[in-house]
N, C-alpha and C positions, 0 to 999 in steps of 0.2 A: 407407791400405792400398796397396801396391805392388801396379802390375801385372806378372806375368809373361808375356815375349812367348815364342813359339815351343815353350808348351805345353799339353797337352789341351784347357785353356780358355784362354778371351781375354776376361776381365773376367770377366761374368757369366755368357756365352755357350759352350755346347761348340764347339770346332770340328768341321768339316763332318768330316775324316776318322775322331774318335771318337765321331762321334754313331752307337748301335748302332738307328736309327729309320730313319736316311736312306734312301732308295729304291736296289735295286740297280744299279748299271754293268751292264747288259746288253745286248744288240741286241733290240729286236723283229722276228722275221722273222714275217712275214704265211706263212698256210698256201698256198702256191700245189703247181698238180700239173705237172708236167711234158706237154705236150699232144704225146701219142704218138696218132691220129685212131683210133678203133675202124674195124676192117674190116666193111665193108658186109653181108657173111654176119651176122659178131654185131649192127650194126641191122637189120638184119632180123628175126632172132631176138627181140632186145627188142621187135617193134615186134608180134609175132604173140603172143607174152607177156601184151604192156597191153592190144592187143585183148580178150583174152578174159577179162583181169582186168576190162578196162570195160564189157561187155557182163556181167559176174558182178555188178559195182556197182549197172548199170543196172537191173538183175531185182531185187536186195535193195531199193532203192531205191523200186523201183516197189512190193513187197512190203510194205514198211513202210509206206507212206502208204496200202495199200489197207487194213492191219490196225488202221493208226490212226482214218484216214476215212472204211475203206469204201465202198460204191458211190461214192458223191460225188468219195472222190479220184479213182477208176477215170473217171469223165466229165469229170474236171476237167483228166488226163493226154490224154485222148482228144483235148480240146479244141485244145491246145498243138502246133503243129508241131512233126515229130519232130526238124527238124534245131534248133530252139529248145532243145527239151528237152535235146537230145543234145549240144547244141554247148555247154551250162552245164553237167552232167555230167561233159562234156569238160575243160572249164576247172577244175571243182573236182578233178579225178583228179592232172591234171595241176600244178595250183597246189600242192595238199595236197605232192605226195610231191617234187616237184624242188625246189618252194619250200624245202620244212624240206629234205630230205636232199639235193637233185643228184641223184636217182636214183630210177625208179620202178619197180615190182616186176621189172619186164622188164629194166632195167639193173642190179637188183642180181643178177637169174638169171647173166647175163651176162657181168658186171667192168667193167659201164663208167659212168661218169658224168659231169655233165654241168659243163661248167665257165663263166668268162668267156674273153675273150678272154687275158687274163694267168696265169691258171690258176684262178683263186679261185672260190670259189661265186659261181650267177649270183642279181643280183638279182630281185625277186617280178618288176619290170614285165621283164625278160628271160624269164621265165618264163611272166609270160603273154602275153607277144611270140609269143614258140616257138609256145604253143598256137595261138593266133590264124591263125598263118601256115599251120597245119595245114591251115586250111577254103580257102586258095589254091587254083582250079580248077588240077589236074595238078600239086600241090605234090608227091606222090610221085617223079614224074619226073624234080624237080631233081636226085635221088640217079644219073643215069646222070652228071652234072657232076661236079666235085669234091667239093663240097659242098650236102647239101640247101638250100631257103630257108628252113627254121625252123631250121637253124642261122644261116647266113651275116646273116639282114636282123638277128636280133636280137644279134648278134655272140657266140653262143657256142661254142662246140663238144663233142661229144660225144670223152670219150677213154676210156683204159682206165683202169680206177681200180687195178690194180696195176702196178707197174711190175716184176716178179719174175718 
């Protein structure tokens, strides 16, 4: 059998150019956001938003476990320090909606969300960084600086999520 060189096949083999299988030539660009920082009005706004959204969790929460448990759950809640209870609450509010989306009902009111340092989503342990740094005595305060400390320590930052 002759082989011919310098066409479709090479023996038995397609070549890479006519195989209609091969993976495409493309770039992968990773989804980054451009980090334009939200103005301190709109966190504010977000930040009076998730309050009363976690204080709404808090009551269902508490509601549900007295429908399921009844009295028992009601002394079992009583038992627990509020800032225990409140500070796991905290963590699942918070874990639940930034973890999956970057944004929590207050940042989606808003336009803004929550990135890494390079644009991208942040990761869960950033996320539950942020929260964590929340229960900082006077963490509110860092916001008269450039940047809060539940941004800065876990290196994220809050931007607008349009750019339009």
């Amino acid at each position: 059998m002759e082989r011919k060189t310098g066409t479709l096949f090479e023996g038995n083999r397609m070549s890479d150019e006519a195989n209609p299988y091969r993976p495409p030539k493309s770039e992968v660009l990773l989804e980054t956001r451009a980090i334009v920082p939200a103005g301190k009005g709109r966190r504010l706004g977000t930040v009076l938003v998730d309050y009363a959204c976690f204080i709404a969790l808090s009551f269902c929460v508490g509601l549900l476990l007295f429908l399921v448990f009844g009295e028992a759950a009601t002394a079992a809640i009583q038992q627990v320090p509020d800032l225990v209870f409140g500070g796991l609450l905290m963590l699942a509010y918070y874990a639940f909606f930034e973890g999956i989306w970057g944004r929590t009902p207050g940042k989606l009111l808003f336009g803004t969300v929550v990135v890494n340092e390079a644009g991208g989503k942040p990761t869960l342990g950033q996320v539950v960084a942020r929260t964590l740094c929340r229960f900082i005595p006077f963490e509110p305060f860092s916001f008269f600086g450039k940047r809060g400390w539940h941004d800065s320590i876990p290196k994220t930052h809050v931007v607008l999520a349009r750019m339009r």
